[in-house]
C-alpha positions, 0 to 999 in steps of 0.5 A: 077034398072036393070043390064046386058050386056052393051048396044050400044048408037048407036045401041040402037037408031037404027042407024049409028051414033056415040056413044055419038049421040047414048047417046044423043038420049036417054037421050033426051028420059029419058028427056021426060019420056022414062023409056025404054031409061032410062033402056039402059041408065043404062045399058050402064053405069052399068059396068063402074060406078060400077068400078069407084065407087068401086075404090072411095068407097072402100065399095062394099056393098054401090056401087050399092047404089050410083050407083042407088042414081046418076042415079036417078039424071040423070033421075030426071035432064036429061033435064037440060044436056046443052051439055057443056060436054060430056054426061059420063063426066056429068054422072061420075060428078053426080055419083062422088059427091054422091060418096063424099056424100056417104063418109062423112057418113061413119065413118068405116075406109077402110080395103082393101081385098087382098083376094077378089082381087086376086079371081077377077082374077082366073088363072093358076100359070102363073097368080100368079104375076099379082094377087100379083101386082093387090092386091098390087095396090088395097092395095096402092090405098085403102090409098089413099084420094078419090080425090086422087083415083078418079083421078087414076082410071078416067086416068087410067081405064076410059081413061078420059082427065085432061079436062073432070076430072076437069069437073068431079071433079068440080075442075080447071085442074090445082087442078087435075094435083096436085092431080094426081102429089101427087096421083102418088108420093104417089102411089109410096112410097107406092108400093115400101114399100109394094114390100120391104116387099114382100118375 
């Protein structure tokens, strides 16, 4: 698969139009076949699928696996996309339940690097708090469940609805705002143990 710089939906099909026009026009080309319209696609998603599976893995090596593996999805099922939804929604569903697929093979428990973390957001000493409460959100989040961090990075990173999550997530609105209520009950029990133990 090829990767780089995001790509706009409108753009990309040459006119004015908003961007879910713009990515329902390509998908109607990757549904006749189009392998270009299928690489912009991609790329449109590349970044954020590789964040969202990143945070619902906890695996980087396995990421861009997955990320391929739903992908493969939208172009094998591109014409079956009903409309029902918006075209994200549809994608994040596909790369979500091949995240859960993923998952059940592994058998390795999740280590989360605080290291790598912080060389994610190189910077002066001014920096140094915010590297320590992302590391210290990254670690909080790493023990959680998979629905649990799928819904956090979703509202959180993704800007997604409790709508379009359920959709998503294949769940009722209410199963998200319960999990959503005991991510954030857990998140912060576990924040604030962490910053007792901070120096």
């Amino acid at each position: 698969m090829v990767h780089g710089r995001k790509a706009s939906p409108a753009a990309v099909a040459g006119g004015p139009e908003t961007a879910e026009e713009g990515e329902l026009a390509l998908l109607q080309r990757v549904a006749a076949g189009d392998r270009a319209a299928f690489e912009l696609l991609y790329r449109c998603y590349f970044p954020r699928l590789t964040r969202f599976l990143g945070r619902v893995l906890q695996r980087p090596h396995t990421v861009e696996e997955v990320l391929n593996d739903a992908m493969l999805v939208v172009w094998r099922k591109a014409a079956s996309f009903n409309g029902q939804s918006r075209i994200s929604t549809w994608i994040f569903a596909i790369a979500y339940r091949r995240a859960l697929k993923a998952i059940k093979r592994f058998d390795d428990p999740i280590e989360f690097d605080e290291e790598q973390a912080e060389s994610l957001h190189p910077g002066p000493d001014a920096a140094l708090m915010h590297r320590q409460l992302s590391a210290t959100l990254g670690w909080a989040i790493a023990r959680m469940p998979a629905d649990h961090r799928a819904v956090i990075e979703l509202t959180y990173f993704h800007g997604c609805r409790y709508q379009e999550i359920a959709q998503i997530m294949g769940c009722p609105v209410g199963t998200v705002k319960t999990r959503m209520f005991h991510a954030r009950r857990r998140l912060q029990l576990l924040l604030s143990d962490r910053m007792e133990d901070l120096p």
